[in-house]
Steps between C-alpha positions, in 0.01 A plus 500: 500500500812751455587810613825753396653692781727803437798479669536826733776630761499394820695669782649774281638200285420595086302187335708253309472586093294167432137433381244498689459175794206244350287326755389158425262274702116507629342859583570403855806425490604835290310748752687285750833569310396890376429584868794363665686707185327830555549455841899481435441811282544318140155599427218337293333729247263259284389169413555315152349178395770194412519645133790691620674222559531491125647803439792557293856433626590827551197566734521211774646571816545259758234258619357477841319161508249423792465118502159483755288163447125615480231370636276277337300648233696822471698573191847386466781674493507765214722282208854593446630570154746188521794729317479785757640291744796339303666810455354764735678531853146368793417536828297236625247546813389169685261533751571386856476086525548441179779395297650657114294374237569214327508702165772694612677109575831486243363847355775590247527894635497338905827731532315765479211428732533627864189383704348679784215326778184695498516709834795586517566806617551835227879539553542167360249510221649834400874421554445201224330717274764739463717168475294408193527832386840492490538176361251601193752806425801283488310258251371761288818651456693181409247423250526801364845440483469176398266601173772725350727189513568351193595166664226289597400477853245261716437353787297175594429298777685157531231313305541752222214727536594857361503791744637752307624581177672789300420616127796326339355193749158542262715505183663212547244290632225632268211597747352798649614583861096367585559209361816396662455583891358244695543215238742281443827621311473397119722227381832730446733278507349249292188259526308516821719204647831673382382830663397315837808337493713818490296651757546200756902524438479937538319446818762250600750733440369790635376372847819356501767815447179786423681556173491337161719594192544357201445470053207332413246475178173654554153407207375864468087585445614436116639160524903650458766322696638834681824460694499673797704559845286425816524633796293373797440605851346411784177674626389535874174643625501771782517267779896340359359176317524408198271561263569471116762563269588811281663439139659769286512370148752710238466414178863457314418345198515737297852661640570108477440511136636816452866383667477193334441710136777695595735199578345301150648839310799506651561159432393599166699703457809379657448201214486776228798701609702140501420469170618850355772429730583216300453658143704792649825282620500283234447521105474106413130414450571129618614666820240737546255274476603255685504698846191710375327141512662380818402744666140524362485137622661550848291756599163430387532124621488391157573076372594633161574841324555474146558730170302400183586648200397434101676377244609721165181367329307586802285120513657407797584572848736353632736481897799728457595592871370332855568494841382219730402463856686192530684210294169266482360780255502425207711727253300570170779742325500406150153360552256671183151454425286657176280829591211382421506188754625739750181662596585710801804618332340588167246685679792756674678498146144610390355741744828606655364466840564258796352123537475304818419153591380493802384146567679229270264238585245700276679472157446288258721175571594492161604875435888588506452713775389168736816364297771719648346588816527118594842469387613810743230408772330810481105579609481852386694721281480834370661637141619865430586673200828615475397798275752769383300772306217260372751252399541144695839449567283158721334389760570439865358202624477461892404136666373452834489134669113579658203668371464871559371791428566861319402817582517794314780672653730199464408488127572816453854421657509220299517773195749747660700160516467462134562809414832529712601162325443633176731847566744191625442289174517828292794654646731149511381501112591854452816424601595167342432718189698781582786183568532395197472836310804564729683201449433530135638820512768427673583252226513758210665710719776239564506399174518895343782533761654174351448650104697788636776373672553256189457825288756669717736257429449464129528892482810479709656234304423678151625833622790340670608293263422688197667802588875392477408325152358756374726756583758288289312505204444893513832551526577270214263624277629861577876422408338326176350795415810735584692282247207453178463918551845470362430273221177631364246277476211674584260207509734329790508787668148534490415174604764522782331835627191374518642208699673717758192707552328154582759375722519851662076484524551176653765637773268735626222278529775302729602870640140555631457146638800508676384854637176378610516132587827496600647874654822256627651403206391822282784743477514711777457876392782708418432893526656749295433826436396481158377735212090396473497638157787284387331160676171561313641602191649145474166319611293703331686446156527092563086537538441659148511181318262327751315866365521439158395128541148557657449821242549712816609873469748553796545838597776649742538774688762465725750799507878456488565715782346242773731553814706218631291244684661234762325213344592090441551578141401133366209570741357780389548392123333210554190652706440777237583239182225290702216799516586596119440123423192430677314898372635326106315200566157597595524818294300344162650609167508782395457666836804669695702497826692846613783443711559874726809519768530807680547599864279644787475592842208304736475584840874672528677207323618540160415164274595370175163441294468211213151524361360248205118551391405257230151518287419135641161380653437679862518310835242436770657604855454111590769437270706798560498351852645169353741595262845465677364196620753200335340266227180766521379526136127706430205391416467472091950571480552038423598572183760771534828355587643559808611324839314728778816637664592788288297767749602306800874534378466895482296525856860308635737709349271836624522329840891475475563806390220697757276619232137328411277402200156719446250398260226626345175427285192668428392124465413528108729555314916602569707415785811740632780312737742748714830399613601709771809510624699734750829690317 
């Protein structure tokens, strides 16, 4: 039978806070025990039956255990739940002669037995209960402890029975706490041989230094290799010896994992930053490629890395790039096969997506694949698209010398790695492009500068070397006419006006060239103060016949009271003669041009104003933008003659003499050209 005994205070001490004391052994023997513990004031209130020996964890106190032999006939000795003592601190009670039980021989909880001879005297029966009470408190709060642990934590004897064991203890070995004390420690470390083995060499180790440290693989209650650090100690039982060994188990995998994820991206990554690097520093696709692949090889311990790309009819795939492990790979560049025998890469030119080979020794021996994986000594292989906005710029093909496998996340790298190649491929393209649109620009440009520099000359040489001729045969055909005017043949002298008005025409053209192309050799200007009215008079009168010509009404109104202007006479002549020429021109016939003069004061400055308006089609203000531009003719003018310089001619001579050309257009029709000039 059993009996619970509330601890109480004895000599003014207060009672430890633990359950109550369970008595264990024949009725004898507890009234034996109970009176000897009232005695010592601990008290005995009431008797239980051994059901209470099967109380929950949190109700068992310690366990006083009367081992008296009975005499024959009389019941045993109430049974003793076989868990209570594997974990439960005991005080065993052997009456006098006899010796400790043979079931308490090699008991795995022997450190915490203390055993007292029946008849001793109170002090000593009470001293070593408050001993066990003591020793119960210090369990109860390491277990305690010990639960909230998330490291696993047992103990066992040296033959491998469990003692104890924490929750994360029950997690990783898969059984209930009541299934695990008192029996032998499932096979953690393997199969029951493997685990026996381990335990022989921990309690080596431990009797040998008490301490045990070290990385290890544990099986877990789900069959999952788990790596874990171990930690063992020794145990010793109240009386010094030893008695078992403690293990703390922490589980690392996963922050294994999670490092080595962390290290697998950064290698990652570190690859993909090499190979912007490389599109970055360099713009030649050969060269990009061929470190983007070096690298690709290097660091994922690759035999092979090559670059497949199709053809312009897009029936064949064939080597353009590769990088090799070593010189006893074979090099396939320039190596093609059709699409449609090339089944793993017609599949990624079909779906887009990745395709791996992880085994070779599982393809067909016949297929092109087995073909070109023997020739580079490859097992396994993946292919990724090199995709640029849906399009495949390829395919990146990756060989391995052994069989492997590949997981998700290094497929998925696999793509950022084709996707990186293809910026790469796309950018090195971009730019070849934008090379030769350069160059070939370049080349017109050279060659338009080479048009105008032979230009240059020609104009040069035909102002140059016309301009002394020609000169010569004005002034020849001007003392001819001096002389016929005498004679009185009208149709000479006709025929010899109209020549001197060409040949003067002509000396203009040369005048304005001169002025324009070349400012050195154009005369350099003279200024006078002379009479405006008399200068335009002069020009105005020489432009009436170009008037009459074109069915033109010229109108003037320039007064003859102009005041005296310092001006480049020829200059100014020539500038005005060149606005009254190009307003006659574009007027149409029977339209008009009006020719005003007249001064003004702008902004404190008194100027000298020439104004022509002609009746001619309006301009745009992109070609009133343009028009002192040399050679610049507008849109829909091919057919009117002229050379393109007049308007630049007059913007020189404004320049010269501090003035400027306005012009304006209502853009439809009419067109009015100010000379304005400082007097």
């Amino acid at each position: 039978m059993s009996a619970v005994l509330p601890v109480t205070a004895r000599a003014g001490r207060p009672a430890p806070e633990v359950p109550s004391v369970r008595l264990v052994g024949d009725a004898d023997a507890v009234a034996w025990v109970a009176r000897v513990l009232v005695a010592s004031h601990h008290g005995a209130e009431r008797i239980l039956d051994e059901e209470s020996l099967s109380a929950s964890e949190e109700e068992r106190g310690p366990i006083v255990w009367v081992a008296r032999p009975h005499p024959a006939g009389a019941n045993g000795p109430c049974p003793v739940v076989d868990e209570a003592v594997w974990s439960i601190p005991c005080l065993v009670v052997v009456p006098l002669g006899e010796v400790v039980p043979d079931t308490l021989t090699g008991h795995p909880s022997v450190e915490s037995f203390d055993i007292v001879r029946e008849g001793a005297d109170e002090a000593v029966l009470g001293a070593r209960l408050e001993r066990l009470l003591l020793l119960h408190r210090r369990r109860t709060q390491t277990e305690v402890a010990l639960q909230n642990l998330s490291d696993a934590v047992y103990t066992r004897t040296f033959d491998g029975f469990v003692t104890s064991a924490n929750a994360a203890a029950e997690r990783l070995l898969g059984r209930p706490r009541e299934h695990l004390l008192g029996r032998p420690l499932p096979p953690v470390w393997g199969t029951p041989e493997e685990t026996a083995e381990e335990l022989r060499k921990t309690n080596e180790a431990v009797l040998a230094s008490e301490r045990l440290a070290g990385r290890t693989v544990a099986i877990d209650a789900k069959g999952r290799a788990r790596i874990v650090d171990q930690e063992s100690f020794l145990l010793r039982d109240g009386h010094g010896a030893p008695c078992g060994v403690q293990t703390i188990l922490t589980d690392v995998t996963e922050e294994l994992e999670s490092k080595e994820k962390l290290r697998r991206e950064a290698d990652r990554n570190a690859v993909l930053a090499a190979i912007a690097a490389a599109g970055r520093d360099s713009v030649d696709l050969d060269t990009v490629l061929a470190v983007s692949l070096e690298t690709l090889g290097a660091t994922l311990g690759a035999r092979a890395v090559l670059l497949y790309q199709l053809d312009r009819e897009r029936t064949r795939f064939g080597v353009t790039h590769q990088w090799r492990a070593d010189d006893d790979v074979e090099s396939l560049i320039g190596v093609s096969v059709p699409v449609e025998v090339a089944t793993n890469l017609k599949t990624i030119l079909e779906t887009h997506g990745p395709s791996v080979i992880p085994d070779a020794a599982r393809l067909e021996p016949t297929s092109a694949a087995t073909g070109q994986m023997t020739r580079l000594g490859g097992l396994s292989a993946a292919g990724v698209p090199v995709l640029r906005q849906d399009e495949l710029l390829g395919v990146l093909g990756l060989v391995w010398a052994a069989p492997r496998a590949f997981p998700e996340d290094e497929l998925d790298f696999f793509g950022r790695l084709g996707g990186l190649l293809a910026l790469s491929i796309h950018a090195a393209r971009l730019h070849g492009e934008l090379q030769e649109k350069l160059e070939a620009l370049a080349e017109a440009h050279r060659k338009r500068d080479e048009s105008d520099r032979q230009r240059q000359s020609l104009q040069s040489m035909l102002v140059h070397d016309l301009k002394n001729p020609l000169s010569a045969v004005q002034a020849a055909i001007e003392l001819v006419l001096e002389r016929e005017q005498r004679s009185g043949d009208q149709r000479l002298e006709r025929i010899l006006r109209n020549s001197l008005a060409s040949a003067r025409g002509l000396s203009g053209l040369i005048e304005d060239a001169l002025v324009v192309f070349r400012p050195e050799d154009a005369p350099v200007p003279e200024k006078d103060l002379v009479s405006a009215s008399d200068a335009l008079a002069l020009t105005i009168e020489e432009a009436r016949w170009l008037a009459q010509a074109r069915s033109v009404s010229l109108v003037a109104e320039v007064p003859t009271d102009l005041p005296l202007v310092k001006l480049d006479r020829a200059r100014f002549r020539r500038a005005v003669a060149n606005l009254l020429a190009n307003a006659l021109k574009f007027t149409p016939r029977g339209g008009s041009v009006l020719v005003r003069a007249f001064t003004q004061s702008a902004d404190g400055t008194r100027e000298l104003v020439v104004r022509v308006s002609d009746t001619g089609p309006g301009l745009s203000e992109e070609t009133i933008a343009r028009l002192t531009t040399p050679w610049f003719r507008a849109a829909g003018t091919a057919s009117i003659p002229g050379t393109g310089l007049g308007l630049a001619v007059v913007e020189r001579v404004a320049q010269e003499h501090g003035g400027r050309l306005d012009v304006e257009s209502d853009g439809k029709s009419g067109s009015t050209f100010s000379l304005r000039l400082p007097c």
